[in-house]
C-alpha positions as CSV (number, residue, x, y, z in Angstrom):
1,X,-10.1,23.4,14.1
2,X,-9.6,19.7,15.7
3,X,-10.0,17.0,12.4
4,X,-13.1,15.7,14.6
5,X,-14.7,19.3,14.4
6,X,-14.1,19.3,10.7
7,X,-16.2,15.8,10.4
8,X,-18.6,16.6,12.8
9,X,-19.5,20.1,10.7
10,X,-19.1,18.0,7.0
11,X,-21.5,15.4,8.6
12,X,-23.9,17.9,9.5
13,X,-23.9,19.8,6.4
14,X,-24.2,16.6,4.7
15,X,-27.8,15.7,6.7
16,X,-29.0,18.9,6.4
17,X,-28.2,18.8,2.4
18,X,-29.7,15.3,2.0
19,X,-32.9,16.4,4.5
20,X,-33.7,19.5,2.2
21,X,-33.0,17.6,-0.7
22,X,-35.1,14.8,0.4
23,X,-37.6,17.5,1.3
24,X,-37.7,19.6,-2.2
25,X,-38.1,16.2,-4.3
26,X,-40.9,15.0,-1.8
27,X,-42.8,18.2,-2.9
28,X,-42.1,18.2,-6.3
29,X,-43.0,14.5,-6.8
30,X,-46.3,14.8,-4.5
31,X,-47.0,18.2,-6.5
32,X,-46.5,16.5,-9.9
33,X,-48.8,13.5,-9.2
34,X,-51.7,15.7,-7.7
35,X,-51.4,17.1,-11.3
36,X,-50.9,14.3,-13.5
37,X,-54.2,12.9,-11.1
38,X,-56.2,16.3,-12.4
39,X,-55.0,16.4,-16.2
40,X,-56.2,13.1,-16.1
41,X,-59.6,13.5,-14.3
42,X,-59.9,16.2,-17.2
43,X,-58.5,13.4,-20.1
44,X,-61.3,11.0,-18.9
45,X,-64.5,13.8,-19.1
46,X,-63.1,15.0,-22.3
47,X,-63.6,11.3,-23.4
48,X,-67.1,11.1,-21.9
49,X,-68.3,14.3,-23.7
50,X,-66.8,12.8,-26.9
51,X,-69.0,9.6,-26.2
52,X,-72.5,11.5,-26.2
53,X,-71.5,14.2,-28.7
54,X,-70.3,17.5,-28.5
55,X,-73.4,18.8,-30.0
56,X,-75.3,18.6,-27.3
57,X,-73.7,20.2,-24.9
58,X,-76.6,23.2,-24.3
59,X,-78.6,19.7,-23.0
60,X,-75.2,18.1,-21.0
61,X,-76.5,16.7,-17.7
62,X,-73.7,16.2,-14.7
63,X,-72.0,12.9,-15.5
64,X,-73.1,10.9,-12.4
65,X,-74.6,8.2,-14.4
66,X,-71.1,7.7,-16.4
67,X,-69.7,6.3,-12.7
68,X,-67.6,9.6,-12.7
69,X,-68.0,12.3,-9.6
70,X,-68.1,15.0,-11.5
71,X,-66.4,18.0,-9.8
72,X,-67.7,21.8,-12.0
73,X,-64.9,21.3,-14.9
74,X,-66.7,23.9,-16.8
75,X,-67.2,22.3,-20.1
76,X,-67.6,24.9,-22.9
77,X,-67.2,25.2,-27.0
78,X,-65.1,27.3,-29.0
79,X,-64.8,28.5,-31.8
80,X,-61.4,28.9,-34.2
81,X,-62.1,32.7,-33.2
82,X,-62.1,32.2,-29.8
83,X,-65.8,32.9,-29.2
84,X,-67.6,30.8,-27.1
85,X,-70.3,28.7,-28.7
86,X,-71.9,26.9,-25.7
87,X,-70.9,26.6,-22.0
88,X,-72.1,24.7,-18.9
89,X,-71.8,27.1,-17.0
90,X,-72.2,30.3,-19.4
91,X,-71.7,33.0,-16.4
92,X,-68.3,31.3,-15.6
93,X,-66.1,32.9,-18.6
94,X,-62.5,31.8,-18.2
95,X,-59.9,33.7,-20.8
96,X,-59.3,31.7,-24.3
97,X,-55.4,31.1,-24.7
98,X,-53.4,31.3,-27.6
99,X,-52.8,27.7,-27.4
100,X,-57.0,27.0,-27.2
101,X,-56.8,29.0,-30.6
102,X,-54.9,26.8,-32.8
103,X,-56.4,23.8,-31.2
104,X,-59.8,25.0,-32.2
105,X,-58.0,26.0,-35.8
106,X,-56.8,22.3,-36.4
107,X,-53.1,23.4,-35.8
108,X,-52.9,21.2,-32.4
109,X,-54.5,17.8,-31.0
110,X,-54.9,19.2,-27.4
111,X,-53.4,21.6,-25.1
112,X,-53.1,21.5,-21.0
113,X,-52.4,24.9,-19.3
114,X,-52.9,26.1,-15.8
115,X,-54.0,29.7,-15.7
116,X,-55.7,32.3,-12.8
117,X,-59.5,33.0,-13.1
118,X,-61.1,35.1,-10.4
119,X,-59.5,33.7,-7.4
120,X,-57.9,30.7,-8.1
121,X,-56.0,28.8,-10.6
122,X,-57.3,26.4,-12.7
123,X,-56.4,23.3,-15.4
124,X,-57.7,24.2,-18.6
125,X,-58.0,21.1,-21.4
126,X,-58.7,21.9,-24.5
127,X,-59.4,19.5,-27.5
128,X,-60.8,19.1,-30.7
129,X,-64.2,19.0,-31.0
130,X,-64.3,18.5,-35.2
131,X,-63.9,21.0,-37.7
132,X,-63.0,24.7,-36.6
133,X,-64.0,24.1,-33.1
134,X,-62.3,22.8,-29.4
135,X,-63.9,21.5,-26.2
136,X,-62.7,23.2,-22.9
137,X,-62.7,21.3,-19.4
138,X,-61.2,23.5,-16.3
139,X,-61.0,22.5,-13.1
140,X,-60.3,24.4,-10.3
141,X,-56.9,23.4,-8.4
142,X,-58.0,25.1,-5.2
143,X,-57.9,21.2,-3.4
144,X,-54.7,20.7,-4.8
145,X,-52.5,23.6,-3.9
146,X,-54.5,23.2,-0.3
147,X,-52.8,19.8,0.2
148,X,-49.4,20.8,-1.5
149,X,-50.0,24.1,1.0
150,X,-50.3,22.2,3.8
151,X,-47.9,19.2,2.6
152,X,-45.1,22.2,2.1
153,X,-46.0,23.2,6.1
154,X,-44.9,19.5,7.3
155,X,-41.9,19.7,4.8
156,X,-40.3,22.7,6.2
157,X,-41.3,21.3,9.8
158,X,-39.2,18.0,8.9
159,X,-36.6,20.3,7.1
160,X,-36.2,22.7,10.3
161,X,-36.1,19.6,13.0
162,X,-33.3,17.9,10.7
163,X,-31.3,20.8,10.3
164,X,-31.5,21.3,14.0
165,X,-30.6,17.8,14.1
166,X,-27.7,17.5,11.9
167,X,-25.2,19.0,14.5
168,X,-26.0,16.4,17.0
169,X,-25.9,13.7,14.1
170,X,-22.7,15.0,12.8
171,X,-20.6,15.1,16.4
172,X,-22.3,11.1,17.0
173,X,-20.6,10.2,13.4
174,X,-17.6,11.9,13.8
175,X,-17.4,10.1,17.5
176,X,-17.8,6.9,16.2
177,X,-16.3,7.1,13.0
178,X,-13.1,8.4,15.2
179,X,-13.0,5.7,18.1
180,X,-10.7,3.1,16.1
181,X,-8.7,6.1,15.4
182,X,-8.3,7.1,19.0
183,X,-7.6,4.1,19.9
184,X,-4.5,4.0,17.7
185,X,-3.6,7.0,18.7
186,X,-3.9,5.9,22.7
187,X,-1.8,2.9,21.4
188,X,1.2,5.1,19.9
189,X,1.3,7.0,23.3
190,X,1.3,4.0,25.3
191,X,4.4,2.7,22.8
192,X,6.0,6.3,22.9
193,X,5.8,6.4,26.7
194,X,7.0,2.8,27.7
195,X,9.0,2.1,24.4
196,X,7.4,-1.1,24.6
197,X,7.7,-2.5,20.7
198,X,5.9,-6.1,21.6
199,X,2.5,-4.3,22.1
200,X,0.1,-4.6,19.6
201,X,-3.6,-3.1,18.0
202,X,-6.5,-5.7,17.7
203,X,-7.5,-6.0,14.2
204,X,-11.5,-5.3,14.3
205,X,-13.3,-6.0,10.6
206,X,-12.5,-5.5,7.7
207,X,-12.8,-1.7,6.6
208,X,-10.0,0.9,5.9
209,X,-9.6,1.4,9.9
210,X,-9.1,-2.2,10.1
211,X,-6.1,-2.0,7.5
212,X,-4.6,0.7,9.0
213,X,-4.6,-1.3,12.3
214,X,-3.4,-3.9,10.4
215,X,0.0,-1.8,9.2
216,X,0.3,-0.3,11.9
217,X,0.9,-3.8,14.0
218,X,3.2,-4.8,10.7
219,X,5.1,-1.7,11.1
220,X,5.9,-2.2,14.8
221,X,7.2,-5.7,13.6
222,X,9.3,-4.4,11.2
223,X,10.6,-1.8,13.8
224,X,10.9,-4.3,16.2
225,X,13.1,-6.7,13.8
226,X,15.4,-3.6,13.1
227,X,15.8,-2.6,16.7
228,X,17.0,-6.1,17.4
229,X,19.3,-5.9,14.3
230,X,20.7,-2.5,15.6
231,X,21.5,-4.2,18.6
232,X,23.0,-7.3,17.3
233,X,24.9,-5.4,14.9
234,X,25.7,-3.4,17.9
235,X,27.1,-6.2,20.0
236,X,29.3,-7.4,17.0
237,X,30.8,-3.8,16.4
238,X,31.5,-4.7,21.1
239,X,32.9,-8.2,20.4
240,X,34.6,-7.4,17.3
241,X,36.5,-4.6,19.5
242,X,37.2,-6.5,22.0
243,X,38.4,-9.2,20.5
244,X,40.1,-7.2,18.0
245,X,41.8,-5.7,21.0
246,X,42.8,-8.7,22.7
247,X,44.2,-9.8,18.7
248,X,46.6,-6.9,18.9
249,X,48.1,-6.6,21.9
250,X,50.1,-9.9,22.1
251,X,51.9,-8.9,18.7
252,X,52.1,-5.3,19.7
253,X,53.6,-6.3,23.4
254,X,56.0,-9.1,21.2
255,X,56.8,-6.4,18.6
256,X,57.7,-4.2,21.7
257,X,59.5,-6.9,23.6
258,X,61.9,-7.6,20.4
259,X,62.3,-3.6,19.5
260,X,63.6,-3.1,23.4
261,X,66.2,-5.9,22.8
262,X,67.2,-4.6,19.7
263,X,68.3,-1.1,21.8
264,X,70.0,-3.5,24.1
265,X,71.6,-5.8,22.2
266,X,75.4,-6.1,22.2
267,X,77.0,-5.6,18.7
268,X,76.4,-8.8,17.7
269,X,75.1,-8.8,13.6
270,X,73.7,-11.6,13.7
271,X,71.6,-11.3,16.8
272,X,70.8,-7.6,15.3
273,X,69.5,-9.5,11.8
274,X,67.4,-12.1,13.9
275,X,65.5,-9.6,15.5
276,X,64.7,-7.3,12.5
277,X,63.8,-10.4,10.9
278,X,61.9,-11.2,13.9
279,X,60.6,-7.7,14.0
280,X,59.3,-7.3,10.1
281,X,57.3,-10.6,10.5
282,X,55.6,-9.2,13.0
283,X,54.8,-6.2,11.1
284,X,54.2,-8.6,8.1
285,X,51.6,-10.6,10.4
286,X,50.2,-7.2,12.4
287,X,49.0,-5.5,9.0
288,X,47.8,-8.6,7.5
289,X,45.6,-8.7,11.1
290,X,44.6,-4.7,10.2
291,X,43.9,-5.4,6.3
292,X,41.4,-8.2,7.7
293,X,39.9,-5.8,10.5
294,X,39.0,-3.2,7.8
295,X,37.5,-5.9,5.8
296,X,35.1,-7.2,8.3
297,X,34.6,-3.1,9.2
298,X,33.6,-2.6,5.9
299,X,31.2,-6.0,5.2
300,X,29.4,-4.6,8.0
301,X,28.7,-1.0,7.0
302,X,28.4,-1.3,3.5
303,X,25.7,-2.1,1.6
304,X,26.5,-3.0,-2.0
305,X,25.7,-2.4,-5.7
306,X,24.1,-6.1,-6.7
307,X,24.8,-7.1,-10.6
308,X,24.5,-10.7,-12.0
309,X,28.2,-11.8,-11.6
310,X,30.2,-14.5,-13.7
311,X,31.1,-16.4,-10.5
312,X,33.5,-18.9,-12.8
313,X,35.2,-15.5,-13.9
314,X,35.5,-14.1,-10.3
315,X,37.1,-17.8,-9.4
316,X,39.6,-18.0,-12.4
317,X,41.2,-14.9,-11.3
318,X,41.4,-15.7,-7.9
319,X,43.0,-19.3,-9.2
320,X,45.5,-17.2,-11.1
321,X,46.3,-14.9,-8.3
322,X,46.9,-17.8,-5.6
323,X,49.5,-19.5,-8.3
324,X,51.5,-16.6,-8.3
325,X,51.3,-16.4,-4.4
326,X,51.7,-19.6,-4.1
327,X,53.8,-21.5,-6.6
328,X,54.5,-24.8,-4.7
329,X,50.9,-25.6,-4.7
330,X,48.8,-27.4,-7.7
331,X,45.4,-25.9,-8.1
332,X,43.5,-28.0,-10.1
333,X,39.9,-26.3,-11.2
334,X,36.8,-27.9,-12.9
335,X,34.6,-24.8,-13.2
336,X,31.2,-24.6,-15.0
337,X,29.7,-21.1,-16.4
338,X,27.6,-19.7,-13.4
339,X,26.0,-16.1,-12.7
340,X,25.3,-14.8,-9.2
341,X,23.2,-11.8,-8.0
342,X,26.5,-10.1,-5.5
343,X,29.0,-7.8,-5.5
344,X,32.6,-8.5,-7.4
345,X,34.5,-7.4,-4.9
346,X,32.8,-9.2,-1.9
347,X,32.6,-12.5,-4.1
348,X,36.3,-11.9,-5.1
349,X,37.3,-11.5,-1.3
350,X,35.4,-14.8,-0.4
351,X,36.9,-17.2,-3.0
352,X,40.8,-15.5,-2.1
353,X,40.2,-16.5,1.2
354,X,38.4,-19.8,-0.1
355,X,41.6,-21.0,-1.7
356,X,44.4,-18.8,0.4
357,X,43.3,-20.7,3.3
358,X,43.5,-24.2,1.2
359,X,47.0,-23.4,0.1
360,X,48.3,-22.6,3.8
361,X,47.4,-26.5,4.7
362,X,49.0,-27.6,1.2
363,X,52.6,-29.1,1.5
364,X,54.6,-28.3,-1.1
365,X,53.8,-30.2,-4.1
366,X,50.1,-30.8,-2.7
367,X,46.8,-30.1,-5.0
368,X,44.4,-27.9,-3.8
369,X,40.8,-29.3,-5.9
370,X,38.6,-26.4,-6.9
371,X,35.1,-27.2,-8.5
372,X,31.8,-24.9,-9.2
373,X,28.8,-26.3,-10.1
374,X,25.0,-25.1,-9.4
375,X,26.5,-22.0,-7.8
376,X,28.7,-24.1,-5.1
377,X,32.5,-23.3,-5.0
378,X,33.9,-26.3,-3.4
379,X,37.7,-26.0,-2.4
380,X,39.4,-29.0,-1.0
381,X,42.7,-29.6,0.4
382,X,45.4,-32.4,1.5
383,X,45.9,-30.9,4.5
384,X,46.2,-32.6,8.1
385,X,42.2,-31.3,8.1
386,X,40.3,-30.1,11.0
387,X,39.4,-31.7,14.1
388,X,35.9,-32.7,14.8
389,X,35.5,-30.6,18.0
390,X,36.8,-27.6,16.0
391,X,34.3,-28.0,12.7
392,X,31.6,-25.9,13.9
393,X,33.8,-22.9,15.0
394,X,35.9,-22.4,12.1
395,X,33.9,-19.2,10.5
396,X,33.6,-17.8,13.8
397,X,35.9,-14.4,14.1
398,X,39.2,-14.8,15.8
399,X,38.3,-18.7,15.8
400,X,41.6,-20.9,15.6
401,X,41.9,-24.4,15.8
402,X,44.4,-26.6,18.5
403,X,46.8,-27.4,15.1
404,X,46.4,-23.0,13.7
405,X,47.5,-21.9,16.8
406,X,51.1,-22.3,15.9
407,X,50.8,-21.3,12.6
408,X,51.0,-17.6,11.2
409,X,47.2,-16.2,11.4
410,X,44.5,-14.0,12.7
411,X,41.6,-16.4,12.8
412,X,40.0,-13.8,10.4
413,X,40.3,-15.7,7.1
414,X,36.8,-17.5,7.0
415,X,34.9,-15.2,9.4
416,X,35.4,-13.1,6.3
417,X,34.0,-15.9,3.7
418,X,31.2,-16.8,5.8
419,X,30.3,-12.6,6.2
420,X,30.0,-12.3,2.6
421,X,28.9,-15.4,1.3
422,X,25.8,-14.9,4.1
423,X,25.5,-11.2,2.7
424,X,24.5,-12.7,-0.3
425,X,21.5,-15.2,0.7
426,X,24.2,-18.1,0.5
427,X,26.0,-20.4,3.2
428,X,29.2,-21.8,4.1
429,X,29.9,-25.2,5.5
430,X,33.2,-26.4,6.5
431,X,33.9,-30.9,6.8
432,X,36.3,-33.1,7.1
433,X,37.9,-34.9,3.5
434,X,37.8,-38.6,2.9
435,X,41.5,-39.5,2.8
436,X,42.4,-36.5,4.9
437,X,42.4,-32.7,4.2
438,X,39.1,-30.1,4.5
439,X,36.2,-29.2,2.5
440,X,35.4,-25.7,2.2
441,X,32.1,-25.0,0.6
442,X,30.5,-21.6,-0.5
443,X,26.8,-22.4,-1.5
444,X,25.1,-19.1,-3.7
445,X,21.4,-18.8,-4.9
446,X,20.7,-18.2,-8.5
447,X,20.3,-14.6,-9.6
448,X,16.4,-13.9,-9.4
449,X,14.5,-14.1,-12.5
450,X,14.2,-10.8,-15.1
451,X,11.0,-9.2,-13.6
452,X,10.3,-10.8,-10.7
């Protein structure tokens, strides 16, 4: 069964419930006030025959002259006994109930009762009339069960034509209360079909369809942004192939260049040792270019455990490691205690490549200036510095300036700082030193606050 089937049918079972149950408390209510209206038409004679005396009842005129139409209500006395001690009407015996007994005995004020005499019902009153002795008023409810007779014919009528009804109602709810709905479900087609992420729902009001329109159009922009990041990410996986490819072969075609001239080479040991040493720096130069490959391979497929990181700590090793690699540079450090919301190992990368790069443009003797403060490691260097024109292309992969180009390298150094310092919310800038040298900058946001 279609989910607009199942509405339509809850719909109509719901009209046809409320109709009947509209209809039963109609006749009820109307059936209770038609006898609260006699039990009081029978309160207000009681009071009457009170006001001229229950004695004289043998003598009791109709009550026209008391301003109340007097239907026959029968007015009698009783006894404690039950026995009849003067009636209106003394050929019209209605029964005497147990409950007109003890009001007659003093045991109750009043008592209101409907009961059958002859052929009809009647409301009996009965109150107390003095000592050992009640007053009776029935009236016939003959009218009464006429209307409510004829009232329960137009109910069933009404009952009938809204059941009949309620289909008809049900299938015009479940239509409307389904259009939005089909219209989202036209728009999905239409996006499955053409694939075409830039469409979107209009927003109409403000009721639960309205918010599911609403997500739906924030889902397709979320879907939207990740396609585009699939395919950026996909045309850096192109470029860093193809420029990884074009990176390799010019040492691979050297490397095999200087291993065919070692098979030809004459005996000579000394041209033999100048090409091995030739050869291994190659090698040397060709797995640094790998190891830095893998790197960038892996800042772009992983996604990492954050922790609040010591950033001074991760930069004091990284100090201690680049003395020992390289011991004819100063590093002098002016660190201040800062936490960072990263990975180690990604931060630890960074910095290394921070300072390695600093020490590559420090003569020997020179003093590579290291400072953290407000989560920015600044690294500067005495270097010959870097051109203006080659500033803005320095983090870029495979990126090397006029004065790298004869120097050992991959261009892969920074691309690497800049991936991971931008992996974690940061950014890297790169200027030219008063005085001469570079400025390297890594720039990290504060770790969020607990709870937030």
């Amino acid at each position: 069964m279609s989910f607009r089937r199942r509405l339509a049918l809850l719909s109509a079972a719901a009209v046809a419930l409320i109709v009947v149950g509209s209809a039963a408390a109609v006749y009820l209510i109307v059936r209770q006030q038609l006898h609260d209206d006699v039990a009081g038409q029978l309160r207000t004679r009681a009071t009457i025959h009170a006001a001229r005396g229950f004695a004289n009842i043998r003598q009791l005129r109709p009550l026209e002259g008391a301003g109340v139409p007097e239907p026959p209500t029968l007015p009698r006395l009783i006894s404690e006994q039950g026995r009849v001690l003067a009636a209106r009407y003394p050929k019209l015996e209605y029964p005497v109930t147990p409950a007109a007994l003890e009001v007659a005995g003093g045991a109750r004020r009043s008592s209101l009762e409907d009961i059958r005499f002859g052929d009809g019902r009647f409301k009996v009153l009965t109150v107390s009339a003095g000592r050992s002795r009640a007053l009776q008023l029935a009236q016939s409810l003959a009218d009464t069960d006429d209307t409510l007779d004829r009232l329960l014919v137009v109910l069933i009528g009404v009952t009938a034509a809204g059941i009949l009804a309620a289909p008809l109602v049900g299938l015009l709810v479940a239509g409307g209360a389904l259009r939005p709905v089909r219209r989202l479900t036209r728009a999905a087609e239409d996006i499955a079909r053409a694939g075409d992420l830039e469409y979107r729902i209009e927003v109409v009001g403000r009721d639960e369809l309205a918010s599911l329109a609403a997500s739906y159009n924030a889902m397709l922009d979320r879907l939207a942004g990740l396609v585009e990041t699939v395919e950026l990410a996909r045309a850096a996986q192109r470029q860093l192939v193809a420029d990884a490819s074009h990176e390799l072969r010019t040492p691979l075609t050297s490397l095999r260049a200087n291993v065919e001239l070692l098979a030809l080479a004459p005996g000579d040991a000394s041209a033999r040792d100048e090409l091995v040493a030739d050869i291994l720096q190659q090698l040397d130069g060709l797995t640094a270019l790998v190891s830095q490959l893998i790197e960038l391979a892996r800042e772009d497929l992983r996604e990492p455990t954050r922790a609040v990181v010591a950033l001074d700590e991760v930069v004091r090793e990284s100090l201690a490691e680049m003395g020992r690699n390289y011991p004819q540079v100063e590093f002098a450090s002016e660190l201040e205690p800062t936490e960072v919301l990263g990975a180690r190992e990604s931060l630890a990368r960074a910095v290394g490549n921070l300072l390695d790069n600093a020490a590559k443009w420090s003569a020997p003797g020179g003093v590579v200036e290291v400072s953290l403060r407000e989560g920015v490691v600044r690294v500067r260097d005495h270097g010959p510095g870097i051109d203006e024109a080659d500033l803005p292309h320095v983090f870029e992969r495979f990126y090397r300036g006029v004065r790298a180009r004869d120097r050992p390298g991959s261009g892969l150094g920074l691309a690497i700082v800049a991936q991971a310092v931008t992996s974690h919310g940061g950014e890297v800038r790169a200027e030219r030193a008063e005085g001469g040298g570079t400025v390297l900058t890594a720039r990290f946001p504060p770790p969020a606050p607990a709870g937030s």
